[in-house]
N, C-alpha and C positions, 0 to 999 in steps of 0.2 A: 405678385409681380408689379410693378410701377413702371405704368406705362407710361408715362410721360417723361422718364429717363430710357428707356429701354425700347423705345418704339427708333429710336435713331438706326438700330441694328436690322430695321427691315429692309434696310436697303439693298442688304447682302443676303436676303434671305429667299429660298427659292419659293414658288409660286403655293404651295401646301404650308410651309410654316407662314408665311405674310397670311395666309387665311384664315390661318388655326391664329393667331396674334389679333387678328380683327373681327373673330367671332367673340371669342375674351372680351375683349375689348368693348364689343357691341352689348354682351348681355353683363358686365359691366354697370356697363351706364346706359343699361334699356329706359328709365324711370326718365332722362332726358327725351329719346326720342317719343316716351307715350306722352308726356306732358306737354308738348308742343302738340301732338295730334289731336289730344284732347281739349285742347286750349281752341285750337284752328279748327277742325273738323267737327257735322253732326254728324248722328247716327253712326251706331257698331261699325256697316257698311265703311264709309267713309272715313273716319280713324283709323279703319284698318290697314285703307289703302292709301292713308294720308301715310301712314306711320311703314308701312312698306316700299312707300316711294321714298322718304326719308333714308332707312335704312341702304337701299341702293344708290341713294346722290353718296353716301358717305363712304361704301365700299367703293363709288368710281371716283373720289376724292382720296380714297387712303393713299395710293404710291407719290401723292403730292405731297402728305400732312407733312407738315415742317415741325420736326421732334424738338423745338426751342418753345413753339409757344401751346400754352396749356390745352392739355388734349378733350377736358370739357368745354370749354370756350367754341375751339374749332369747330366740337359736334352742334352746341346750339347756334353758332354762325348758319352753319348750310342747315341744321332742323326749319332753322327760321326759314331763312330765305327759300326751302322748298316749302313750306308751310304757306308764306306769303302769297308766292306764287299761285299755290293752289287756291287761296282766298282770291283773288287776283281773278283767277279762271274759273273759277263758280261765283264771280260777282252778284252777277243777276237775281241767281237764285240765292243765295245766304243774304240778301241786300236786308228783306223782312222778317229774317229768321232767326231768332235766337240760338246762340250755340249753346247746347247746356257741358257743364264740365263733369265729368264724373263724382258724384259724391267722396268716394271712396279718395279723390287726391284730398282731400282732406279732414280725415278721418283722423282721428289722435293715434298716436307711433302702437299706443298697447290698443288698438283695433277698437277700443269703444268709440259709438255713434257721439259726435257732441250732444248738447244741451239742445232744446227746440228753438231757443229764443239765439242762439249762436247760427244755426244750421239755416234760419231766417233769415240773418244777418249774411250767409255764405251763398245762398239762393239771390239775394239783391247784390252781393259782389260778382257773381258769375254773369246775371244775368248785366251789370255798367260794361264788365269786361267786354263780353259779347257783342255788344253795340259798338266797340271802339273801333278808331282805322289799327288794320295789322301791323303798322309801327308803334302804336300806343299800348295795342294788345302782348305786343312780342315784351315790351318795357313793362306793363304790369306783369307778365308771366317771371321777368328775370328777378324784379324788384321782390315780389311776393317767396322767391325762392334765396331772396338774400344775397344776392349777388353786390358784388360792391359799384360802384359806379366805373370804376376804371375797366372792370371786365363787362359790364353793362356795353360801354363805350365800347370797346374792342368790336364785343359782339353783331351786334349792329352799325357798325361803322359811323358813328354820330362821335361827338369830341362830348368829353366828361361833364363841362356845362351846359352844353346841351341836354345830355340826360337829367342833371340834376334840373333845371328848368323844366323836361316836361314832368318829371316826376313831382314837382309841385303842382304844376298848375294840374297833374289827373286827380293830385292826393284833395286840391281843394273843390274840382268836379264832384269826387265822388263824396264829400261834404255835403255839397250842396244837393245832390238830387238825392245818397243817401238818408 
């Protein structure tokens, strides 16, 4: 099914098919909403209840989604901005704390562990990310996922030279303290 043509029809749709349309949908493109949680969130605890507050900002946004603009986009829009949020309200305490990111997001597709001297290098990229403000963190999370700068823009609401500007100056941060 292709949801981002076919999602226009939930308008007419009674309250069990729009559910059954958005649970698809959700386990879909679950690997968006863990990647934000694990990106934002420490500990099991907290990812879980980061990436379940997620999930519900996105079910009380579904009867809004506008079926014109891409339906992953939409989803890492509100991931983020509930993600933020949550950084936002546990300030205090995440202030001195590293977030660590799951090994396992970047583990090679055929499930082998990288190289040690790689997985070094992935331990010092998680832990730059972790220190950044949530709008830098949100922009390394989209860039490292390959996103292009127009959907970058979209998503975070910043204009395309804007992202391309921070995404310089993080790429020459992370130079220099890497």
């Amino acid at each position: 099914m292709d949801y981002s043509t076919n999602i226009a029809a939930t308008a007419g749709m009674n309250a069990s098919e729009s559910h059954r349309t958005f649970s698809e949908l959700l386990q879909r493109h679950a690997g968006i909403v863990f990647k934000v949680a694990n990106t934002y969130a420490r500990g099991n605890d907290d990812r879980a209840d980061l990436a379940q507050e997620i999930a519900a900002q996105l079910w009380r946004a579904w009867p809004k989604y506008d079926s014109t603009r891409n339906v992953t986009t939409w989803m890492y829009r509100i991931a983020l901005n509930v993600a933020i949020s949550h950084v936002r309200s546990n300030s205090v305490r995440l202030r001195h704390d590293a977030i660590p990111l799951d090994d396992d997001l970047h583990d090679i597709a055929d499930g082998n562990a990288a190289d040690p001297e790689t997985e070094q290098h992935l331990r010092l990229l998680q832990q730059f990310i972790a220190r950044q403000e949530p709008l830098d963190r949100a922009l390394l999370l989209l860039y490292l996922e390959e996103r292009n700068q127009s959907e970058i823009a979209d998503i975070l609401g910043i204009s395309e030279s804007n992202v391309s500007t921070k995404i310089g100056r993080l790429k020459q941060r992370i130079r220099n303290e890497l």
